[in-house]
Backbone bond lengths (Angstrom), bond angles and torsions (degrees), N, CA, C in turn:
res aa  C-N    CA-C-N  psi(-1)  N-CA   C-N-CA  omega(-1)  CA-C   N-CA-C  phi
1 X - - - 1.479 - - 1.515 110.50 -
2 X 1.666 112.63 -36.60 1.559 102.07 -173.16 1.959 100.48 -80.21
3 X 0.941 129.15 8.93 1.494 119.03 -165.39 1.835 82.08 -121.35
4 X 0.998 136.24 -10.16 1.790 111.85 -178.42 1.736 75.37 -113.71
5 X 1.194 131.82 5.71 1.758 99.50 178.00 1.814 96.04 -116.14
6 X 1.429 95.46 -9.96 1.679 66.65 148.81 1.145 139.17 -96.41
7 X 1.725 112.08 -22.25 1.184 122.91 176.57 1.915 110.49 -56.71
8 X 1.668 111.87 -9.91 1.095 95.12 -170.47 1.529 90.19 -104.54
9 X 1.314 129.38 -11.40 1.447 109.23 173.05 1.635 119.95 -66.90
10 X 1.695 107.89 -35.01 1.004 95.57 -171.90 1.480 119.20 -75.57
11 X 1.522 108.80 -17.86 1.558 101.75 150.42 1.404 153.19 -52.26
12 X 1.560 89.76 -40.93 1.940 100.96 153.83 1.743 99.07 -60.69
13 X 0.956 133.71 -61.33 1.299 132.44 -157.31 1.814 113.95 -42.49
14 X 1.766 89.83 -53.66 1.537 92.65 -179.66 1.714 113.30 -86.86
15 X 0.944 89.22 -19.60 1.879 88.23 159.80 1.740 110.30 -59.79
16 X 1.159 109.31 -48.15 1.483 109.65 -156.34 1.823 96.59 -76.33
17 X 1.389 98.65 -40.24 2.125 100.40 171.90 1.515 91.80 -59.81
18 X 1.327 150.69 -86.81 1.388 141.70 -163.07 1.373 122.41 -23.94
19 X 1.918 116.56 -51.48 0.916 111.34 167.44 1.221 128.54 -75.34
20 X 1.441 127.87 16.85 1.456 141.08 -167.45 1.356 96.11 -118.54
21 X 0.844 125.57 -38.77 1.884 134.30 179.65 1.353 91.95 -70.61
22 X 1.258 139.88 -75.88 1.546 171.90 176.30 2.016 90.54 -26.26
23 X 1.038 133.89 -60.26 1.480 146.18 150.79 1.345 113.27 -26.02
24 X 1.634 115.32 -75.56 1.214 129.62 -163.67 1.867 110.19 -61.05
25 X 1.371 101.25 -31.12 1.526 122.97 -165.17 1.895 82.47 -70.26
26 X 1.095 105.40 -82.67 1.842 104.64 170.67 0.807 112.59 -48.23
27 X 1.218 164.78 -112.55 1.322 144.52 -170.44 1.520 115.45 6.45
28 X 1.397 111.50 -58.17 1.690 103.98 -173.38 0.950 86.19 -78.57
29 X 1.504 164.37 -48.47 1.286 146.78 -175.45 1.370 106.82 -55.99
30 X 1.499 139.50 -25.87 1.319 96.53 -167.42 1.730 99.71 -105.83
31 X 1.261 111.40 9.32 1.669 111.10 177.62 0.775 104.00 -92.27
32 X 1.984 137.04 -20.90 1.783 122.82 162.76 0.991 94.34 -71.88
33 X 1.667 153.05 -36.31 1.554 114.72 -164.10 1.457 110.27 -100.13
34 X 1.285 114.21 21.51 1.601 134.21 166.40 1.370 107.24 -77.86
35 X 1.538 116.48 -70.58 1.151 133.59 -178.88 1.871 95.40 -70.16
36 X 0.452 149.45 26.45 1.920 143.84 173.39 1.986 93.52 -133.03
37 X 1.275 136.50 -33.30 1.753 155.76 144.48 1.607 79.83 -31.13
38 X 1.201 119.20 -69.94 1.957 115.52 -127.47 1.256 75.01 -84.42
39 X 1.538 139.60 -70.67 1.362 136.12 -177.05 1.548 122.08 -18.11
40 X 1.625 98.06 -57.09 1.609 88.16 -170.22 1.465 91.46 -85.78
41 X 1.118 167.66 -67.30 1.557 160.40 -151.00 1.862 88.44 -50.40
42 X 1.295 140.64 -63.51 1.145 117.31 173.22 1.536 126.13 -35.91
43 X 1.355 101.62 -62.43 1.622 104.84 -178.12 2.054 102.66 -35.88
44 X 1.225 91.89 -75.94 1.375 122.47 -175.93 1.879 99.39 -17.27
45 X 1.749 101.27 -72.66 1.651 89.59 155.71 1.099 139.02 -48.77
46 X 1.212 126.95 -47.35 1.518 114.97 173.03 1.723 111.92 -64.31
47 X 1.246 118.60 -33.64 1.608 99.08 168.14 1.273 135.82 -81.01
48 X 1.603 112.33 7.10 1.345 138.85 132.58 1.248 151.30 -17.02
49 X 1.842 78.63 -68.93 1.691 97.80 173.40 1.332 104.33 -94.59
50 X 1.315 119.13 -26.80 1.940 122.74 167.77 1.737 104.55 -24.92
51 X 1.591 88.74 -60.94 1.807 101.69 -153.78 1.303 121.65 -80.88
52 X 2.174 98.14 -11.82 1.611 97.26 172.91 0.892 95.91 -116.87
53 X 1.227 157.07 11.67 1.493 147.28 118.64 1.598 118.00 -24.35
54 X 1.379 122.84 -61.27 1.397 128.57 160.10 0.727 122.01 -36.77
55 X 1.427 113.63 -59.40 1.849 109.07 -171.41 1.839 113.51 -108.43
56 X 1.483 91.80 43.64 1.487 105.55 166.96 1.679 101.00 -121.39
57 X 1.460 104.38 -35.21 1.507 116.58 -172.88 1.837 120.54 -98.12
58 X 1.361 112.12 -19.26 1.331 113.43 172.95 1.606 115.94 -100.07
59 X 1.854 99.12 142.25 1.388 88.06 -173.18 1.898 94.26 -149.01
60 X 2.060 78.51 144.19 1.836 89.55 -157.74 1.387 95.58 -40.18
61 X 1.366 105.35 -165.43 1.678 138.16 -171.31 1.485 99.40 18.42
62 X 1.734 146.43 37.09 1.025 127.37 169.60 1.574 115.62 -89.57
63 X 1.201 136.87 153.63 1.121 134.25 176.62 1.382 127.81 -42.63
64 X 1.541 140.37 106.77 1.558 129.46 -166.52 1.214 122.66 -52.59
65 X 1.648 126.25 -15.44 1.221 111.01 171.95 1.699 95.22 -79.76
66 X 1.110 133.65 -55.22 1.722 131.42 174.10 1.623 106.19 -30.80
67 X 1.397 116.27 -37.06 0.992 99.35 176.50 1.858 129.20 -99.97
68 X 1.380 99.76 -12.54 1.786 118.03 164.70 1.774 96.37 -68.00
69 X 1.237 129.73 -34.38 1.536 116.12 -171.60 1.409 100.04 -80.95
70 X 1.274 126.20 -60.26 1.390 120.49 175.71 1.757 117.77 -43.26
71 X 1.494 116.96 -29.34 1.310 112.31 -163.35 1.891 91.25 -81.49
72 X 1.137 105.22 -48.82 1.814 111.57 178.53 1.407 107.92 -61.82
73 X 1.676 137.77 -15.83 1.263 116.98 171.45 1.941 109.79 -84.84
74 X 1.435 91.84 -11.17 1.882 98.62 -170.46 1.413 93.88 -79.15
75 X 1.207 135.32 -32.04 1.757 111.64 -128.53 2.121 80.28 -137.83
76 X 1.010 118.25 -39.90 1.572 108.91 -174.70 1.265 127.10 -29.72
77 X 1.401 103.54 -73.04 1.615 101.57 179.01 1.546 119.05 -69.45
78 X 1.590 119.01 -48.36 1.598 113.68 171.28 1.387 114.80 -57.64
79 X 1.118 150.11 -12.34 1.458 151.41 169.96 1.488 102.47 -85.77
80 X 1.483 137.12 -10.16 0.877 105.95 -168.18 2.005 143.52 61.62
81 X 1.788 89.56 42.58 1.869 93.01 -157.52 1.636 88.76 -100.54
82 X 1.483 95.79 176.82 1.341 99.05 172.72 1.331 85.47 -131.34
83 X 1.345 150.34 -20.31 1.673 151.76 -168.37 1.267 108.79 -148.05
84 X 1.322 128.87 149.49 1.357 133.98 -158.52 1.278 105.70 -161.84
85 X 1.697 152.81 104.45 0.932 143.97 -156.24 1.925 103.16 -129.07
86 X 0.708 118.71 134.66 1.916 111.01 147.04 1.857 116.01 -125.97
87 X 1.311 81.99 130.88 2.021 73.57 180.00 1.463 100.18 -130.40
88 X 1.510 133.11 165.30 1.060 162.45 -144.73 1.680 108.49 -122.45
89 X 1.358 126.23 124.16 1.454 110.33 179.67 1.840 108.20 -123.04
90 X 1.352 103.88 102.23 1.764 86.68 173.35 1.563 110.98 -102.23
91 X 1.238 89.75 120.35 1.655 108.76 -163.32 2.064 95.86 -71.81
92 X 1.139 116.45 -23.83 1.355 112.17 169.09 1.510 121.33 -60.56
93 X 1.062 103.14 -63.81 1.752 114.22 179.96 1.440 93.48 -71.83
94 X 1.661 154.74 5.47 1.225 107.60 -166.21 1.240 147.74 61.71
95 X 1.601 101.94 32.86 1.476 88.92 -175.50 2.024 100.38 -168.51
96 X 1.158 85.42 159.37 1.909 95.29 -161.56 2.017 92.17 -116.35
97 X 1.076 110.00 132.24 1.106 129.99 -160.62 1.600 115.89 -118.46
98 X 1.383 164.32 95.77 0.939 167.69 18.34 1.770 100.41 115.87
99 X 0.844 146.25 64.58 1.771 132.01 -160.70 1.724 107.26 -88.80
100 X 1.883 96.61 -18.08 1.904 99.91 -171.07 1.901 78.59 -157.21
101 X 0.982 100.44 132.09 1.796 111.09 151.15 1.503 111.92 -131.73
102 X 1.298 125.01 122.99 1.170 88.34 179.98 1.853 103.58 -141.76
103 X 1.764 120.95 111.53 1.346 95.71 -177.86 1.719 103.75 -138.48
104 X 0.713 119.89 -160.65 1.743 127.49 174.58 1.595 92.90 48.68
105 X 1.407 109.21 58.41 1.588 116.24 177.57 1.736 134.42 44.54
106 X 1.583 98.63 17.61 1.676 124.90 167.59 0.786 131.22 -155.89
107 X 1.181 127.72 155.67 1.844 135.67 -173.37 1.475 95.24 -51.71
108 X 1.243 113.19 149.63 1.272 106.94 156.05 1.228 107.95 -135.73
109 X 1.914 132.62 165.77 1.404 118.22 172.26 1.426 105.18 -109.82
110 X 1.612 112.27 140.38 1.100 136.74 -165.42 1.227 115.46 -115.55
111 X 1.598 120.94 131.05 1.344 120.65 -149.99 1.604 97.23 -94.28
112 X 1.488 128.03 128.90 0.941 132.74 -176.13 1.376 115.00 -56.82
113 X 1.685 123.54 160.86 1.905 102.12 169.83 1.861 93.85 -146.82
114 X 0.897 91.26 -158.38 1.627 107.42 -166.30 1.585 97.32 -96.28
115 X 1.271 110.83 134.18 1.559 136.52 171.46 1.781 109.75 -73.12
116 X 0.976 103.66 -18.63 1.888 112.21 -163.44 1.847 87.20 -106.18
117 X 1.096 149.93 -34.34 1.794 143.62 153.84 1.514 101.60 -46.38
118 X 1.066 140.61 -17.36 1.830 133.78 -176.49 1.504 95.23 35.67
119 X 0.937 147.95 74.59 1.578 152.33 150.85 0.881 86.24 -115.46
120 X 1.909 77.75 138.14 2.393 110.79 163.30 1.263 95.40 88.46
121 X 0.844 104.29 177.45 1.283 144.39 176.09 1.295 132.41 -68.56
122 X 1.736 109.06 -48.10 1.432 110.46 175.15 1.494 114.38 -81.45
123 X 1.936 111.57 -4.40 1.888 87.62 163.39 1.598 100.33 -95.93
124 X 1.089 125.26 -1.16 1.529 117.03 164.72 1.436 109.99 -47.61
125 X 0.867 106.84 -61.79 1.690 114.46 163.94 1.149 125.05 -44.77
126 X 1.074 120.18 -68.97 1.463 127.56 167.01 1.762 110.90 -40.41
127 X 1.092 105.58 -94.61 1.386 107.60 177.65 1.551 129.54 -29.97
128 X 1.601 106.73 -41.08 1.475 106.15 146.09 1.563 160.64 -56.62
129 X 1.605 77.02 -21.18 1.728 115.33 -171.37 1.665 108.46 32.95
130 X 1.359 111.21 53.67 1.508 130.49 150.02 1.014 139.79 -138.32
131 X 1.396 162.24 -173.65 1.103 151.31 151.67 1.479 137.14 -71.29
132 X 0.949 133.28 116.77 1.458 152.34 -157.24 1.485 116.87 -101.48
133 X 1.198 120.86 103.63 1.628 127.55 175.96 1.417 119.94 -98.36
134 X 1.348 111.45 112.75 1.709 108.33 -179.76 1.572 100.15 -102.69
135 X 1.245 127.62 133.53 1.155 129.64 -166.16 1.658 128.85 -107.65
136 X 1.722 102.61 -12.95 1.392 134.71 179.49 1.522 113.58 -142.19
137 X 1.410 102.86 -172.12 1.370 103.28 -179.50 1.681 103.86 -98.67
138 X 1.189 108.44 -46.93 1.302 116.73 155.88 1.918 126.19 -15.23
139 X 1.351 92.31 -70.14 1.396 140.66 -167.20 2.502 79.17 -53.52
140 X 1.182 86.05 -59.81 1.752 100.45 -164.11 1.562 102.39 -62.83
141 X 1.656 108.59 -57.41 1.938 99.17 172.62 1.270 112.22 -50.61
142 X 1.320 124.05 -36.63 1.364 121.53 -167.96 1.738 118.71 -55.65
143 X 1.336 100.64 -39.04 1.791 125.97 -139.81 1.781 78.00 -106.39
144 X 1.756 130.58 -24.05 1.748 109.97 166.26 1.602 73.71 105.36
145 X 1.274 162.63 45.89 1.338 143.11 82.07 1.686 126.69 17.31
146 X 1.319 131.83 112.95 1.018 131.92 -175.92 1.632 119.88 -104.28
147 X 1.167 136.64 140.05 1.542 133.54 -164.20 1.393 115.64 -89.19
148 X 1.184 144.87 89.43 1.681 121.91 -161.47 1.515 88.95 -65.81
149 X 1.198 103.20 -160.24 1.540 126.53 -157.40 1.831 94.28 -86.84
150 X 1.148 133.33 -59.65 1.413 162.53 147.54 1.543 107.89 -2.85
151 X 1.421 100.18 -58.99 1.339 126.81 -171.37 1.959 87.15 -59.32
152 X 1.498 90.70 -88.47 1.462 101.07 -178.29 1.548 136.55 -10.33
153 X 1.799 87.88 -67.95 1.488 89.14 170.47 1.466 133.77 -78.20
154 X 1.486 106.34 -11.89 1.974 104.58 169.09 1.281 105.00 -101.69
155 X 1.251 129.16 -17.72 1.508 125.11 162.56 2.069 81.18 92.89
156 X 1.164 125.33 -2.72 1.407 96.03 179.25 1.570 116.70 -80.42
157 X 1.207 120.32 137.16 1.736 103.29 -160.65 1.689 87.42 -138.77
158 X 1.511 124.29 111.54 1.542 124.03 138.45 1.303 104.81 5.28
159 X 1.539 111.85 133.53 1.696 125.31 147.05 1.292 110.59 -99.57
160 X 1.344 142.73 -41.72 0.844 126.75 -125.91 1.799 82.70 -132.78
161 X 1.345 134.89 136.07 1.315 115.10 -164.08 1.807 86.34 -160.45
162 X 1.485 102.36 123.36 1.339 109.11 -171.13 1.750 98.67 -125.51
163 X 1.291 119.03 125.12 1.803 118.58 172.73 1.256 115.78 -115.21
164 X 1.374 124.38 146.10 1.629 100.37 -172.21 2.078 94.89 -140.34
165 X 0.510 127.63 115.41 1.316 137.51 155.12 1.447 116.03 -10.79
166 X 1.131 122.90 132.75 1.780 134.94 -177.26 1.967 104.40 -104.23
167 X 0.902 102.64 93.02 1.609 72.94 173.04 1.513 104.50 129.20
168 X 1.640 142.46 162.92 0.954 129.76 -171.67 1.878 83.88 -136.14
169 X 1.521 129.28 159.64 0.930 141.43 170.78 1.448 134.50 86.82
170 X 0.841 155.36 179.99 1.534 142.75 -143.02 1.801 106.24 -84.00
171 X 1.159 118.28 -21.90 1.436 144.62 176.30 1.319 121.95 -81.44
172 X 1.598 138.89 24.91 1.468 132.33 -153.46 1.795 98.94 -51.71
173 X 1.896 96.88 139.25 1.913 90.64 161.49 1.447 105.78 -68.30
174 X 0.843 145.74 -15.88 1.478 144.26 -166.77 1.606 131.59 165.71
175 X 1.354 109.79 -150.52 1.513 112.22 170.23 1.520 133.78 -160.60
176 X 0.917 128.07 106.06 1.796 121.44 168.36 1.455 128.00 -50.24
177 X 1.315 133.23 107.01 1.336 127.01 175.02 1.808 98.85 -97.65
178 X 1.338 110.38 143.03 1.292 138.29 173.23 1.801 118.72 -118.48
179 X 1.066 111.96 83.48 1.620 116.69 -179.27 1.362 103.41 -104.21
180 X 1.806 109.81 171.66 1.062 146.18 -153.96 1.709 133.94 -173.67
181 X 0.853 112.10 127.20 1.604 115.30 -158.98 1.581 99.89 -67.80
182 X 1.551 116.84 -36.90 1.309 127.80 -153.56 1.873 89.27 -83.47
183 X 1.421 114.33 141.82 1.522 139.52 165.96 1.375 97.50 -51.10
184 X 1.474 119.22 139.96 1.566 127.54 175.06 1.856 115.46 26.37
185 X 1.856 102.91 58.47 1.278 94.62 -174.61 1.723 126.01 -70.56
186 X 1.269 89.44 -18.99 1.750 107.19 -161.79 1.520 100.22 -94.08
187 X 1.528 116.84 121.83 1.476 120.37 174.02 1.497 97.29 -99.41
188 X 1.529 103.59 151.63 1.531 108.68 174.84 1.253 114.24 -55.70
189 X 1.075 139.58 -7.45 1.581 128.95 162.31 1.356 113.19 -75.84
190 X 1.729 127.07 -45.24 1.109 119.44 164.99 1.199 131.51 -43.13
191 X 1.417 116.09 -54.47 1.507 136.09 164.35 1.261 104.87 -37.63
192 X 1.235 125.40 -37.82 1.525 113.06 179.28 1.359 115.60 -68.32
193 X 1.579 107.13 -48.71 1.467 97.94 157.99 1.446 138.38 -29.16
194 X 1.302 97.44 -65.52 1.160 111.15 -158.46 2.003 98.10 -64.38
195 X 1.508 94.25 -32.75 2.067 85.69 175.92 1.397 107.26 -72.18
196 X 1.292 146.59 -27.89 1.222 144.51 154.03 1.452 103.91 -44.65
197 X 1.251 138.09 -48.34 1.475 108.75 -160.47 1.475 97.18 -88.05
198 X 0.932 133.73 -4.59 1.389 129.61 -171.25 1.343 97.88 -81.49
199 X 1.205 111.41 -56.49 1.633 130.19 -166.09 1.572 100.31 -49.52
200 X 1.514 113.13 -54.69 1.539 123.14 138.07 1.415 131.38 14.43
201 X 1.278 108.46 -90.58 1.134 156.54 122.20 1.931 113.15 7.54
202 X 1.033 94.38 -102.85 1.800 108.38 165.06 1.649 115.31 -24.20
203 X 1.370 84.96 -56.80 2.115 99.92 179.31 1.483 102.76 -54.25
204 X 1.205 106.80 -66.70 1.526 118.04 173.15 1.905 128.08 -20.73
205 X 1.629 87.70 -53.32 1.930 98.22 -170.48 1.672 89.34 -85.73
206 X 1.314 103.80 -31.29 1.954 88.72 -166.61 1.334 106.53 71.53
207 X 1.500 112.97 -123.07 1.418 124.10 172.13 1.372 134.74 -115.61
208 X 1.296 105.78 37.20 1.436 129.72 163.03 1.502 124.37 -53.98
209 X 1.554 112.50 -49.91 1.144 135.71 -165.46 1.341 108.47 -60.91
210 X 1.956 125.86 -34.05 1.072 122.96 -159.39 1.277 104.77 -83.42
């Protein structure tokens, strides 16, 4: 009797460690999908205050560079950008217009070019009249990516390069580019953002752009 009742304690015993292991295993499971909960409800706020920030701070018929500076003081640092562009397209004159560039931590001025050359990226956009996700650097030489001057000489070059269209119909007024140093920075939730503020944006110029 004393040799089968211990053999049965030590069976309760390692039963009772299994279900203690068996606990601990859940437990850490349910504090990563706690902490992965708190993550996205953060995000979620900050793209919150993104979108009522905008439409506390943008106002129709204002000038698009007034409104490219306001959009780059909302969205820069919480997005995480390293370059931030809005440009202007008048499909009459031929020509794509630069109204804010701004990267290597200042405005810079950007020499306007011709809409009818389709180089880069931002008439990819244009000419497509959708939004365009470059996801690497790779990904960007491939797709006809252009180097500003900036780029060139520090060799630091965006991975992650998002453009979005101004405007609805065969005619876009322009476009917002949203870059990033980091590989595949923009998750499709961001991206949603970021087409909301544009869309934003668009409402805003009306018919300025043309």
């Amino acid at each position: 009797m004393g040799l089968f009742g211990g053999r049965k304690q030590d069976e309760v015993l390692a039963e009772r460690e299994q279900r203690l292991r068996d606990l601990q295993t859940e437990g850490r499971a349910l504090q990563a999908r706690l902490a992965s909960t708190q993550e996205l409800v953060g995000h979620l706020d900050e793209d919150r205050d993104l979108l009522l920030g905008a439409l506390e701070r943008m106002r129709p018929g204002a000038d698009p560079q007034a409104l490219a500076e306001v959009l780059l003081d909302i969205c820069f640092k919480p997005l995480g950008l390293a370059c931030f562009y809005m440009a202007v397209a008048d499909w009459d004159q031929d020509q794509l217009r630069f109204v804010l560039y701004h990267e290597g931590g200042r405005a810079r001025n950007h020499p306007p070019r011709r809409l009818s050359d389709r180089v880069g990226l931002s008439e990819r956009v244009l000419s497509g009249r959708r939004p365009v996700y470059i996801r690497t650097l790779e990904e960007g030489h491939a797709a006809g990516s252009l180097l500003t001057a900036a780029e060139q000489a520090t060799g630091l070059i965006p991975h992650s390069w998002y453009g979005v269209p101004l405007g609805w119909g065969s005619r876009p007024m322009g476009l917002v580019s949203f870059q990033s140093f980091q590989t595949d920075a923009f998750s499709e939730n961001r991206r949603r953002v970021m087409d909301a503020l544009a869309a934003l944006t668009s409402t805003c110029m009306g018919d300025q752009g043309r």
